[in-house]
C-alpha positions in Angstrom: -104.4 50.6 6.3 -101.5 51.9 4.5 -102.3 55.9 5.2 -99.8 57.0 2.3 -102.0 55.7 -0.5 -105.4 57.0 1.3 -104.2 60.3 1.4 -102.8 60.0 -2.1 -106.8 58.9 -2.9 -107.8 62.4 -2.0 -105.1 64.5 -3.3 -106.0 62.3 -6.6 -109.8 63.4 -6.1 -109.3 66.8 -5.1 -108.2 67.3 -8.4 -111.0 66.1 -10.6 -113.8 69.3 -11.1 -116.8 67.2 -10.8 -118.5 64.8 -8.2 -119.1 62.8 -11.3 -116.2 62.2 -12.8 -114.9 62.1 -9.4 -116.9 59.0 -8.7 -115.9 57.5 -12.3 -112.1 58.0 -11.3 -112.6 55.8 -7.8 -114.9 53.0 -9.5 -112.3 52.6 -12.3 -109.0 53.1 -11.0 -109.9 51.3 -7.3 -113.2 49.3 -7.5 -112.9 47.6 -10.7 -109.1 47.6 -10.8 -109.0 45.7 -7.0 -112.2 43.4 -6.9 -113.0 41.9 -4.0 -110.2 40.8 -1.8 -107.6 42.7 -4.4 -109.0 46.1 -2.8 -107.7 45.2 0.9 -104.4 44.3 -0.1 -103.6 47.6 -1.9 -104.7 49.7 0.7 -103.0 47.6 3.3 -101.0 48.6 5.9 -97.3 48.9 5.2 -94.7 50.4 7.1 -93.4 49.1 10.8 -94.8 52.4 12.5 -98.4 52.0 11.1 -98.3 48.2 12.0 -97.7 49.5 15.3 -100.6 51.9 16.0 -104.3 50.0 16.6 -106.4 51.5 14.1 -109.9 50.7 13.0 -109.7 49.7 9.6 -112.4 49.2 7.6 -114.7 49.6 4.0 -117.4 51.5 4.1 -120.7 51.0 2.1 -121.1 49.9 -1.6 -118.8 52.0 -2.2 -116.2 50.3 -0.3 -114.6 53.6 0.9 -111.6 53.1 2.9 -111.7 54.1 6.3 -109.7 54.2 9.4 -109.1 56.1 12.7 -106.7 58.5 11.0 -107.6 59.1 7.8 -111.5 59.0 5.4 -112.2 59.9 2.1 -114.5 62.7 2.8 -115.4 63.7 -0.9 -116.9 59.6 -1.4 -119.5 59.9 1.2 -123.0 60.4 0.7 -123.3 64.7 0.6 -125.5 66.4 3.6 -127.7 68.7 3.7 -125.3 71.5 4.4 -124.0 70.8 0.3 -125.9 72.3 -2.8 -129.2 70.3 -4.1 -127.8 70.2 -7.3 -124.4 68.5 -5.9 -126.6 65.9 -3.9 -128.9 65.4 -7.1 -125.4 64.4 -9.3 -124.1 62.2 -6.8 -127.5 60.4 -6.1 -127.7 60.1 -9.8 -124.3 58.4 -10.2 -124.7 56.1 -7.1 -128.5 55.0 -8.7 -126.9 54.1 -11.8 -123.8 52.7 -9.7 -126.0 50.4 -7.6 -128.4 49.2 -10.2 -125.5 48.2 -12.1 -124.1 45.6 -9.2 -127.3 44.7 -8.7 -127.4 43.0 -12.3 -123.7 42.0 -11.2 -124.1 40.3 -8.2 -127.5 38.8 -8.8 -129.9 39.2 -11.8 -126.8 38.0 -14.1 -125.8 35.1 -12.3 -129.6 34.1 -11.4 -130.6 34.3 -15.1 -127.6 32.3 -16.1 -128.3 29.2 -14.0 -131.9 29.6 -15.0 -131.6 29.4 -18.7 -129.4 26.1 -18.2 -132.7 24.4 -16.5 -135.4 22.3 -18.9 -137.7 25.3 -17.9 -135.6 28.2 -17.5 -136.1 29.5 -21.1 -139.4 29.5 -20.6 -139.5 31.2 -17.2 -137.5 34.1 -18.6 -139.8 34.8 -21.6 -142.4 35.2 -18.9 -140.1 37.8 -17.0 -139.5 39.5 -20.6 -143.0 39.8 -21.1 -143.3 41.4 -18.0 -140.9 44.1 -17.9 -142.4 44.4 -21.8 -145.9 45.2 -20.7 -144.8 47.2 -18.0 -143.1 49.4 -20.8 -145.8 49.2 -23.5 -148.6 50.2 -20.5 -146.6 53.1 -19.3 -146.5 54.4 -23.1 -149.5 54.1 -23.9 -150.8 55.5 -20.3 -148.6 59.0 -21.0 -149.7 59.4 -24.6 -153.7 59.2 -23.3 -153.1 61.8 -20.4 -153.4 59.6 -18.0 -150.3 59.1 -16.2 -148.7 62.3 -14.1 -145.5 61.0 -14.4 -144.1 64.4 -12.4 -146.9 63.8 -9.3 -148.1 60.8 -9.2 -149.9 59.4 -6.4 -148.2 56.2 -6.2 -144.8 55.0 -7.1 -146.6 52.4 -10.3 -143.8 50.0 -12.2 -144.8 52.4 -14.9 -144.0 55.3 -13.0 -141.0 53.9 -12.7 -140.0 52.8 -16.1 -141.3 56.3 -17.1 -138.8 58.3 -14.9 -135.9 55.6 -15.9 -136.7 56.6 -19.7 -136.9 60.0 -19.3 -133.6 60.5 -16.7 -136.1 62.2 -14.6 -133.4 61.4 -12.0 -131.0 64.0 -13.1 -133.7 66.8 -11.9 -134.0 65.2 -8.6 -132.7 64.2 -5.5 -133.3 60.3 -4.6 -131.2 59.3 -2.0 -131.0 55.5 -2.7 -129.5 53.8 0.4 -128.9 50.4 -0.7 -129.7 48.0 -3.9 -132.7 46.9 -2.3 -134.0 50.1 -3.0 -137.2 50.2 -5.5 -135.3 52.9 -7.8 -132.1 50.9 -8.0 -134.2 47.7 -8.7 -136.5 49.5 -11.5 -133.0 51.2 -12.9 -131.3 47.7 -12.9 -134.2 45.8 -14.7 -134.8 48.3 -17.4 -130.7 49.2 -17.9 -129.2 45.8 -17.4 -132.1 43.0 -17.3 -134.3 44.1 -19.9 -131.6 44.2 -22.4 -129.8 40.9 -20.9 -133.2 39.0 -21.5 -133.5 39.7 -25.4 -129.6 38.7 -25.6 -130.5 35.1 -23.8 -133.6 34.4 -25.5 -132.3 36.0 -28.9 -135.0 38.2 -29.9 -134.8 42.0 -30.4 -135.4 44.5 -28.1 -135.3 47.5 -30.3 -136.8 50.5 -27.7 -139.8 52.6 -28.7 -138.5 56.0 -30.2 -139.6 58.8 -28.0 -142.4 61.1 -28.9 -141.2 64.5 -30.4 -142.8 67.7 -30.8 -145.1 67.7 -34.3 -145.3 71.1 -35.4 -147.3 71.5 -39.0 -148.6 74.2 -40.6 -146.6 77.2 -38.9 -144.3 79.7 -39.9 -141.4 78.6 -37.1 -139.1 81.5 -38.2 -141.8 84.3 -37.9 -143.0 82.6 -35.0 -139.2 82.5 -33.2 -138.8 86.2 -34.4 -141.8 87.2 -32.7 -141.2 85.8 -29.4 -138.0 87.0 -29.4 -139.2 90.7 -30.1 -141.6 90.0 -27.0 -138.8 89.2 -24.9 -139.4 85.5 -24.4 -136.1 84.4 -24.5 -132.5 85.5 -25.2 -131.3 86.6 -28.7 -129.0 83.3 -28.5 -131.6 81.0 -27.4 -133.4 81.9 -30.8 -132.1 78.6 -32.4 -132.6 76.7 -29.8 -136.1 77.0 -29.2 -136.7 76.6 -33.2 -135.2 73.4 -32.8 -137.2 72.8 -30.3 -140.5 73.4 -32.5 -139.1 71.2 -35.1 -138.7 68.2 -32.7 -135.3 68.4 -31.6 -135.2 67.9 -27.7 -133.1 70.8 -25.7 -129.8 69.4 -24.4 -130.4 71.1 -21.1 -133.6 73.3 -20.0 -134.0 76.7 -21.4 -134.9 80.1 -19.7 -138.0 81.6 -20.7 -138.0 85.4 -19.7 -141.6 85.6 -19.6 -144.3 84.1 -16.6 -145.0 80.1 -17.9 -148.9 80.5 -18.3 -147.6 82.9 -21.6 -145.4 80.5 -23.0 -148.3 77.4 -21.9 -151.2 79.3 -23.4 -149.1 79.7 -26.5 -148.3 76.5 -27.0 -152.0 75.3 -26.4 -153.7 77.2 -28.8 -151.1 75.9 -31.3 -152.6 72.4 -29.8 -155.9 73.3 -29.6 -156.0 74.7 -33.4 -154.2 71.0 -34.9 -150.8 72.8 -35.6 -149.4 70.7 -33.1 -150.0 66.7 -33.3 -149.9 65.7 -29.8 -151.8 65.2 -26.7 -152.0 68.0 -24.3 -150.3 66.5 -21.7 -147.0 65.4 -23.8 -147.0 69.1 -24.4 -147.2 69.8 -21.0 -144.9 66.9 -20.5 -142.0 68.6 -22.5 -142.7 72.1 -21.4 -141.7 70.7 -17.7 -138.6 69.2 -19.2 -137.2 71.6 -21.4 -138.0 74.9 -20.0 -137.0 77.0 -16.9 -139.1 80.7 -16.2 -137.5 83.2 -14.9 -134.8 80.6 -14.2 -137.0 78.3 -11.5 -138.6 75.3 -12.2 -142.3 75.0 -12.6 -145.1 72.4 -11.5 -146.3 70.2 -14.0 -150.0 70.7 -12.3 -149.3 74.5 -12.9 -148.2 74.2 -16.8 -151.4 71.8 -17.5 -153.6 73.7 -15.7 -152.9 76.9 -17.8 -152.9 74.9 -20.8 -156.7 74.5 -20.2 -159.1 76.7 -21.8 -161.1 78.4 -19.2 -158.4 77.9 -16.7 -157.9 81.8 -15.0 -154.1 81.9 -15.6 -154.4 81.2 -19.5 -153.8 84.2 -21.8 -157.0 84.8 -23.8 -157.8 87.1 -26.5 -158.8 90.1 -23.9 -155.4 90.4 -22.6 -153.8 92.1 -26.0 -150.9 93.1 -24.1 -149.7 89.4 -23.8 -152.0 87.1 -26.2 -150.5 85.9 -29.5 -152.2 85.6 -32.4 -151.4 82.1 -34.1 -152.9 83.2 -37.1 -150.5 85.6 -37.8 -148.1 82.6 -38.0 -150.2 80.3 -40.4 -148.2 79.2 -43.4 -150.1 80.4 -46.4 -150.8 77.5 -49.2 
């Protein structure tokens, strides 16, 4: 391989910030400008003195990383151990996405297509539609009842599955998907690419469920915000942001709470408890584990739910007037 334009690879990489966008910049200016065959011939080798030396050329992975004796593309390959979790977690992210995406490419697309040309083929993809559908509508209606855990579940369900695809529970942990065979990759590819390929072939709409939001009625959210500021729940510039968050507006990116979680959970479920909030106790629970840090670390969703319950021993209760919060102090008067 032509050494030059590897080396000219990294220093392009090296100066791109992050392992996203680093990945973004080799998919679009190599992979999907030199498909297939196109890809060897650019990275070929070149001069008389490298036609001369013996060197193992080669692509590596799905990734097709050039490779050879002399020179790699360290930054491309999957991270180690020995690299942050939070580096590892991005690039896994953008290689699930990244996979499930020629996945839908290489087969689903081209499957479908030859399908829907055959006397039955329409007919065979409604049923596939209808599946992935109910695989969807079960999941929903499983979380809104309480019983799905979609953050320690037992077993690895389709809807556990659609369920972390939905809510890009992926981008809070590391999955290190090896290959497209991989059930991730698979679930990612049918609910990203298939689902919405199927409603364009068969012509019917596939409009997604809006997600659930945080119903907040009868309560003061201004003297309530001021108050938990005063206890020292949060920062003075988080103060907006968790208002928003009351009204239904879902946090960009998880927010620190300053206090121990079973304050902020016991809070929150006596609001539930009392009918000011209009959801189930474990989509609370559900969106405390996604929007909030305490003490900057991430909590259990087993630990939130559990002091969410009333006689649980880590819930706040009346006797503890240091901590406990009064929600009647923050009932709007009609």
């Amino acid at each position: 391989m032509n050494l030059l334009k590897i080396k000219q690879l990294n220093r392009e990489l090296a100066q791109i910030p992050s392992i996203t966008e680093k990945l973004d910049f080799y998919k679009t200016n190599y992979l999907d400008k030199y498909p297939g065959d196109l890809l060897w011939e650019y990275f070929k080798m070149q001069t008389a003195k490298e036609k001369g030396e013996k060197l193992g050329d080669a692509f590596l992975g799905e990734l097709r990383i050039p490779i050879t004796e002399k020179e790699i593309v360290p930054v491309l390959h999957a991270p180690s151990l020995k690299f942050p979790l939070t580096y590892r977690i991005e690039y896994y992210h953008w290689m699930l996405y990244f996979l499930a995406e020629k996945l839908f490419k290489d087969y689903y697309k081209p499957f479908y297509e030859r399908e829907i040309s055959k006397p039955l083929g329409k007919n065979i993809i409604k049923g596939e539609f209808e599946k992935l559908r109910r695989v969807r509508l079960n999941a929903e209606n499983l979380l809104k009842t309480g019983l799905i855990n979609i953050y320690e579940p037992n077993e690895l369900t389709d809807e556990i599955l659609y369920l972390w695809y939905k809510n890009d529970y992926y981008s809070h942990i590391e999955i290190n998907v090896q290959d497209k065979e991989n059930k991730h990759v698979v679930s990612v590819c049918k609910h990203n690419y298939v689902f919405p390929f199927f409603s364009e072939l068969l012509k019917v709409s596939a409009k997604e469920t809006k997600p659930e939001i945080m119903k907040l009625y009868g309560i003061d959210t201004d003297k309530l915000v001021s108050e938990l500021f005063k206890r020292g729940f949060f920062d003075k510039d988080d103060q907006v942001r968790m208002r928003n968050w009351l009204k239904g507006i879902p946090l960009k990116s998880p927010m620190n709470i300053n206090k121990p979680m079973n304050h902020f959970a016991s809070l929150i479920a006596s609001l539930q408890e009392n009918n000011h909030i209009k959801n189930t106790k474990n989509f609370c629970c559900t969106l405390i584990h996604k929007s909030f840090l305490f003490h900057n670390e991430t909590v259990k969703w087993n630990s939130i739910y559990n002091s969410m319950k009333k006689n649980d021993p880590t819930r706040i209760k009346i006797e503890d007037k240091a901590n406990y919060i009064n929600i009647q102090k923050f009932v709007n008067k009609s």
